[in-house]
C-alpha positions in Angstrom: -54.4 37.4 9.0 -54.9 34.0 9.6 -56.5 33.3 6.4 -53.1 34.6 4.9 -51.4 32.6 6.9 -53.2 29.5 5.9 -53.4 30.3 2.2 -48.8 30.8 2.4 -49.2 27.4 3.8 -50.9 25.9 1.1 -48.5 27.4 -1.3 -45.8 26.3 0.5 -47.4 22.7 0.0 -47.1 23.5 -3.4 -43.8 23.9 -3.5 -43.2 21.2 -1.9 -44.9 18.5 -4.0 -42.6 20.3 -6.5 -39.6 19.4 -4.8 -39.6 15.8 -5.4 -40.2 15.4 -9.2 -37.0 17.8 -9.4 -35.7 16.0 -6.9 -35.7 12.7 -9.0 -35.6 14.4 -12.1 -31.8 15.3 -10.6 -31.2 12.3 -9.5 -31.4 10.6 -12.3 -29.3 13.1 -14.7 -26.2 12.0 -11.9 -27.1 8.2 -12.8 -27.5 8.4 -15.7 -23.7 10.4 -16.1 -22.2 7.7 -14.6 -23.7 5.4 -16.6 -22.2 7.3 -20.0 -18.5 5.8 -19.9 -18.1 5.5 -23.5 -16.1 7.2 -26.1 -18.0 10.7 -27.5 -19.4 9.8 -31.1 -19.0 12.6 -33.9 -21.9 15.1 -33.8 -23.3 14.0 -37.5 -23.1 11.0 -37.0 -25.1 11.2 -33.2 -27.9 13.4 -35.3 -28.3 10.8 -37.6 -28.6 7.7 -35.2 -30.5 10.2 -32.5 -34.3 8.8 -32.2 -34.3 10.7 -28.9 -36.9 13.5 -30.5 -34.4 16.0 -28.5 -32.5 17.7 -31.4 -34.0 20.8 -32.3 -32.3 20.8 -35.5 -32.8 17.4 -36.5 -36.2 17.2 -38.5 -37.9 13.8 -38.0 -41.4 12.4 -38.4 -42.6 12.3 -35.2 -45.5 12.1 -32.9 -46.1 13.4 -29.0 -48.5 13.3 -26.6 -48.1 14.7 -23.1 -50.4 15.8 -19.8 -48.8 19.0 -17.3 -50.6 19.6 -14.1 -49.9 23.3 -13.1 -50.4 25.0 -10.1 -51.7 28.2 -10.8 -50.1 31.4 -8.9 -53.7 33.0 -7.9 -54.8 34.3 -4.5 -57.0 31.3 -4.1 -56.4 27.4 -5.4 -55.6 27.5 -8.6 -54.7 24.2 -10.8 -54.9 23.6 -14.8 -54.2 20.7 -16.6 -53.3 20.3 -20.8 -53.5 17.8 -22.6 -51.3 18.7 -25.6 -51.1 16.3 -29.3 -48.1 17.5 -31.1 -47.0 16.2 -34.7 -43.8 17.0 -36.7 -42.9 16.7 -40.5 -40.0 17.4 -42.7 -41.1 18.9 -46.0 -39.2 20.1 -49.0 -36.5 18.0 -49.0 -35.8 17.9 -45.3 -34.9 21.6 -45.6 -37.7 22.2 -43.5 -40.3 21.2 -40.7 -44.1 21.4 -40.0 -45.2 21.6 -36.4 -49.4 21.6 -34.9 -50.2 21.5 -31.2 -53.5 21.1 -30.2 -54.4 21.2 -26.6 -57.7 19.9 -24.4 -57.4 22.2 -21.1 -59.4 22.2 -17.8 -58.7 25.4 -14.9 -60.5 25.6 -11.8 -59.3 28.8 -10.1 -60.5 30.9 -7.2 -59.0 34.4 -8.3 -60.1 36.2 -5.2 -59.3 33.5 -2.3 -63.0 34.2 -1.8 -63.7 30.1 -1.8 -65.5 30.1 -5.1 -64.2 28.8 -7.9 -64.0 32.0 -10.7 -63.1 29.9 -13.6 -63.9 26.5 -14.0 -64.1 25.3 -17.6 -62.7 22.5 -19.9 -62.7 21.8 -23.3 -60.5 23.0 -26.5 -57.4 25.3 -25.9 -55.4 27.7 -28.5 -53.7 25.7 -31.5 -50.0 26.4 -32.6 -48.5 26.1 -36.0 -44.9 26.7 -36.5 -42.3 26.6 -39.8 -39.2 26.4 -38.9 -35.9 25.6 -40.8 -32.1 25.4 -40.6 -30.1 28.2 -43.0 -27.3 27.1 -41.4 -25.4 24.4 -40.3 -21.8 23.2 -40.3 -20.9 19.8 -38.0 -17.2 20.6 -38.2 -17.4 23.8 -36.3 -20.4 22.3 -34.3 -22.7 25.1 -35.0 -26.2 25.3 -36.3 -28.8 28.6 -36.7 -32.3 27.8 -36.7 -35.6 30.5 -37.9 -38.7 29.7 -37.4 -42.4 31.1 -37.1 -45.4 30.2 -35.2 -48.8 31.1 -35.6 -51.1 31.2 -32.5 -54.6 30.4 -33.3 -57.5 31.4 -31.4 -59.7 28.3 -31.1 -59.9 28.1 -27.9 -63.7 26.6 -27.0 -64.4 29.0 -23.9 -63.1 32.5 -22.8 -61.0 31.1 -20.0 -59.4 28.3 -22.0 -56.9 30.3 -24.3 -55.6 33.7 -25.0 -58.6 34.9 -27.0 -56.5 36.7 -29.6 -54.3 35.8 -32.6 -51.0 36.0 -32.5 -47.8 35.7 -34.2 -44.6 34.1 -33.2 -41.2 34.8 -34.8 -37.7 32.7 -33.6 -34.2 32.5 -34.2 -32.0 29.9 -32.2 -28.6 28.9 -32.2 -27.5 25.1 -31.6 -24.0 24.4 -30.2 -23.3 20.7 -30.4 -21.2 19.3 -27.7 -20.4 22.6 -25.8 -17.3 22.5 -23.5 -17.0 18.8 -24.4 -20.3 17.6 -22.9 -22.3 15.1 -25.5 -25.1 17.1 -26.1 -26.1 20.6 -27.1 -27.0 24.5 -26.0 -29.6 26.0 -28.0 -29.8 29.3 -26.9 -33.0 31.3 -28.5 -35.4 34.5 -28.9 -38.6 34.3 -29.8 -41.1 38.1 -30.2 -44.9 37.1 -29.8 -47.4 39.9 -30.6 -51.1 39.7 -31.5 -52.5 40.8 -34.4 -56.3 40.4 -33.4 -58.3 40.4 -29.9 -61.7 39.2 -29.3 -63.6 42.2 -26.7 -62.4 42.6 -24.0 -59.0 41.0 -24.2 -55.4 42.6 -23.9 -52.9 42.8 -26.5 -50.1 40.5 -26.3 -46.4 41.7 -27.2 -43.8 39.2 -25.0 -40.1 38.5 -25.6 -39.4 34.7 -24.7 -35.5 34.1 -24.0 -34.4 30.2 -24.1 -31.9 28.8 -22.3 -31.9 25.3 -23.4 -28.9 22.9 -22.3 -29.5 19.0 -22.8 -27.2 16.3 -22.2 -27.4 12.6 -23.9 -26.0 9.9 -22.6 -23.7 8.0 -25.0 -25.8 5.3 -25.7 -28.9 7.4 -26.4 -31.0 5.7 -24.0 -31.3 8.5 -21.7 -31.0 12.2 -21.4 -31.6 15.2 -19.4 -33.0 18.3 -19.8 -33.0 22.0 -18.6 -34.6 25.3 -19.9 -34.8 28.0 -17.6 -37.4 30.5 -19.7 -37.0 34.4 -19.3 -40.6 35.9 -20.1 -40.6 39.9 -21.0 -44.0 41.3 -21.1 -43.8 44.3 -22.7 -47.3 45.0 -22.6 -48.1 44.6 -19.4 -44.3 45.7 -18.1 -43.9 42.2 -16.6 -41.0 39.9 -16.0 -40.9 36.4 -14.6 -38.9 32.6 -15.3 -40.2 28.8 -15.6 -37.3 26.7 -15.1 -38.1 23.4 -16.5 -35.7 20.1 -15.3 -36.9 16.7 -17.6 -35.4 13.6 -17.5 -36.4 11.3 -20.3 -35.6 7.6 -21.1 -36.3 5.4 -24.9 -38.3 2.7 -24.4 -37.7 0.3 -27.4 -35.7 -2.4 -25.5 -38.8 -3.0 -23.0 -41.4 -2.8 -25.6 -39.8 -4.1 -28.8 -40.4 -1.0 -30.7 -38.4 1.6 -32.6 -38.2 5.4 -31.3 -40.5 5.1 -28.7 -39.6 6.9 -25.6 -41.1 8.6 -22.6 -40.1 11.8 -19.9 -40.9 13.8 -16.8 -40.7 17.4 -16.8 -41.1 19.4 -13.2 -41.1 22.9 -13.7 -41.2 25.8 -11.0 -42.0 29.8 -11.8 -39.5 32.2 -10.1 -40.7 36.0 -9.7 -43.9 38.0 -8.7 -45.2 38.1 -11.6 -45.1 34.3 -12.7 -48.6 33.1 -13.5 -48.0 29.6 -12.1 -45.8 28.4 -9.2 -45.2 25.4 -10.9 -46.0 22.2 -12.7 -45.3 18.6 -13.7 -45.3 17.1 -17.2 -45.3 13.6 -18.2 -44.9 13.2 -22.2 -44.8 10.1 -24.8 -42.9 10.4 -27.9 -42.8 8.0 -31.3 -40.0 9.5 -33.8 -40.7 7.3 -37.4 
């Protein structure tokens, strides 16, 4: 019993170190509002001049790199941290756009809150691909329809460090630009991942992934915010959880002289039983060309 009690505590910690990145994370969407006094711009014209990297739709050359520190929802401690590289291209004409993440990952996890540590590896994680392009799109009725599909590789260096299958990811999204007069966009969106090979030993994966994702830009396009609450189906292991992210982000070019440079914090915190983490925190860095 008093084990138990001591291990709620230290989630409860958790949670609490949570509280303040989402805390600030708030706080600066409400400064950020009443900075954004200035007439709304016409939606083409904001996706042209947008270097903000936060238009789905709007296919860029453009580089990322970003660290998230999760807290893992085990019976022991668990924490894992990713280091992801992302790069994105347009290809054929623009009509559509190239995607790779590659991830460096490290988990230390005591699965049995028996005080020893049952995974603790590092190295190379899982690499996505994804196509994705833009059938349709038309600025006067604010509306755009986005397919895509994503390949999940199994490259992961260790056992612990990715899925251990192969997998397959398709997407459909809808974009609505400037919804209920708000300068920014809703990009509602389904994605159906299955695996189509397992290594021994490892499950099957069939998962619906339901995006919510509302963002707000500030006028001036110097700032933004940013929320996705995530609805995860697990269909094969009858499962159902959400990760609400909340990420602020800010450009940078005006302090360091450069062009499409800009940076964010993402907190994030899992809601449900079945949620494999309790939460995380993710600081990214972003150059659009």
């Amino acid at each position: 019993m008093g084990r138990n009690l001591e291990k709620r505590k230290e989630k409860d910690t958790q949670y609490n170190n949570l509280r303040l990145p989402i805390f600030l994370a708030l706080i600066c969407f409400i400064v950020f509002a009443s900075l954004d006094a200035r007439g709304a711009e016409e939606p083409k014209a904001a996706m042209k001049a947008d270097k903000t990297g936060t238009n789905p739709v709007n296919f860029t050359y453009d580089f990322r790199l970003y660290n998230e520190f999760v807290w893992l929802n085990t019976d022991g401690d668990g924490e894992q941290n990713v280091t992801t590289v992302e790069f994105r291209a347009p290809f054929a004409d623009g009509k559509w756009q190239f995607r790779v993440k590659a991830r460096a990952v490290t988990i230390e996890a005591d699965v049995n809150d028996d005080g020893v540590d049952d995974l603790d590896e590092s190295g190379f994680g899982d690499v996505g691909i994804r196509l994705l392009t833009v059938p349709y799109l038309d600025m006067s009725k604010k509306l755009a329809f986005a397919v895509g599909f994503e390949t999940f590789l199994n490259t992961a260096s260790e056992d612990e460090l990715g899925s251990g299958t192969t997998s397959l990811g398709p997407q459909a999204f809808l974009v609505f630009f400037k919804p209920f007069g708000i300068n920014g966009l809703f990009a509602p969106g389904y994605q159906h991942k299955f695996s189509v090979d397992e290594d021994d030993g490892r499950s099957e994966i069939r998962q619906g992934l339901i995006d919510l994702n509302f963002l707000w830009l500030a006028q001036n396009k110097q700032y933004w915010f940013f929320c996705d609450p995530q609805i995860v189906l697990d269909y094969e292991e009858n499962k159902e959880y959400l990760i609400i992210d909340l990420s602020v982000g800010a450009m940078l070019d005006r302090y360091l002289g450069t062009k499409g440079h800009s940076a964010y914090l993402r907190p994030s915190i899992g809601v449900g039983t079945d949620r494999p983490t309790d939460g995380s925190v993710e600081v990214g860095y972003k150059i659009i060309f």
